[in-house]
KOLZA-387962 format. One record per residue (C-alpha): x, y, z; residue in one letter. Coordinates in steps of 0.5 Angstrom, whole numbers, padded with zeros to 4 digits, always signed. Layout:
N
XYZA/...
REM end
This chain:
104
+0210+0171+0152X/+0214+0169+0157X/+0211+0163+0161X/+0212+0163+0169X/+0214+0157+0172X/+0208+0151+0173X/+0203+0156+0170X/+0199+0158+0163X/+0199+0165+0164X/+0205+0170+0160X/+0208+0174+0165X/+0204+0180+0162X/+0197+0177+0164X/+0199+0176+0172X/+0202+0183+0173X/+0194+0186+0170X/+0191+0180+0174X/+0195+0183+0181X/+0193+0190+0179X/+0186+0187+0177X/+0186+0184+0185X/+0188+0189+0188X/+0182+0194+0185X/+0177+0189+0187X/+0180+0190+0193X/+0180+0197+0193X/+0172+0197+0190X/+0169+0192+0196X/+0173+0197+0202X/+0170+0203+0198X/+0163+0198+0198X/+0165+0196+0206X/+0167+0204+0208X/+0161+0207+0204X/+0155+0202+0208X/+0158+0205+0215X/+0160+0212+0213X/+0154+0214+0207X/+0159+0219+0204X/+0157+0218+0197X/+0161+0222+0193X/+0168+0220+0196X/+0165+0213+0195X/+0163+0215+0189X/+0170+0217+0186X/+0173+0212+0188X/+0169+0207+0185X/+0170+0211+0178X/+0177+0211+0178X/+0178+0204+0181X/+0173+0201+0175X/+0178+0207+0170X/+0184+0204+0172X/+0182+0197+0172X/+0180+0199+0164X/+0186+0202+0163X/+0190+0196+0166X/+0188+0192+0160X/+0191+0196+0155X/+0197+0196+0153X/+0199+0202+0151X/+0196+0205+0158X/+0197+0200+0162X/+0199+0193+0162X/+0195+0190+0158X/+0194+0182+0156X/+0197+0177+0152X/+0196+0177+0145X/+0195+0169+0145X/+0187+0168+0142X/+0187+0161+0146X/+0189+0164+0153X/+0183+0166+0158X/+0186+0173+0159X/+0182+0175+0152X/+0176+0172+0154X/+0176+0175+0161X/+0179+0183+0158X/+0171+0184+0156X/+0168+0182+0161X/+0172+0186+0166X/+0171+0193+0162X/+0163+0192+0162X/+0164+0191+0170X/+0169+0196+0169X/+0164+0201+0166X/+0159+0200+0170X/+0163+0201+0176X/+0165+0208+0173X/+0157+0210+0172X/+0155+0208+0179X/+0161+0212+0182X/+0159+0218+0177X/+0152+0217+0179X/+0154+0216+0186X/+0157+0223+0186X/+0151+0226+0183X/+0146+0223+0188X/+0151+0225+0194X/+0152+0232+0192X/+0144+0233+0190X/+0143+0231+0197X/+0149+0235+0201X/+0145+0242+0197X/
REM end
């Protein structure tokens, strides 16, 4: 892929890195907002679409994907951002469900 100046990351990889800072980021304000407001649903729904879209970003058709060079850190770092982007989507599924189970 096309390198960046200075760097070891392809063009590809930096965009999905950005995307994946800017989910975190969503993901600790939902965390922060969640602890004052204890709305578990809305904290719930973002926590699972910020974790689908964090997936997804790794996917080359769907989003931006990785660069296809086995050596480069981005394939070794892929996995582990879809396991914790799984568990994201379970604790936003399960908080949805616990929020409306408490609201009844």
């Amino acid at each position: 892929g096309v390198r960046l100046v200075g760097s070891e990351m392809c063009i590809r990889d930096s965009y999905t890195s950005q995307a994946l800072v800017f989910l975190g980021i969503i993901l600790l304000v939902n965390a922060l907002v969640y602890a004052v407001r204890k709305d578990a649903v809305t904290s719930g729904v973002i926590a699972a679409v910020a974790s689908i879209l964090a997936i997804l970003s790794l996917s080359s058709t769907l989003g931006m994907g990785v660069c296809m060079n086995p050596e480069m850190a981005c394939n070794f770092t892929a996995p582990i951002v879809k396991v914790i982007g799984a568990i994201g989507v379970l604790i936003g599924i399960v908080s949805i469900y616990l929020g409306i189970k408490s609201s009844k």
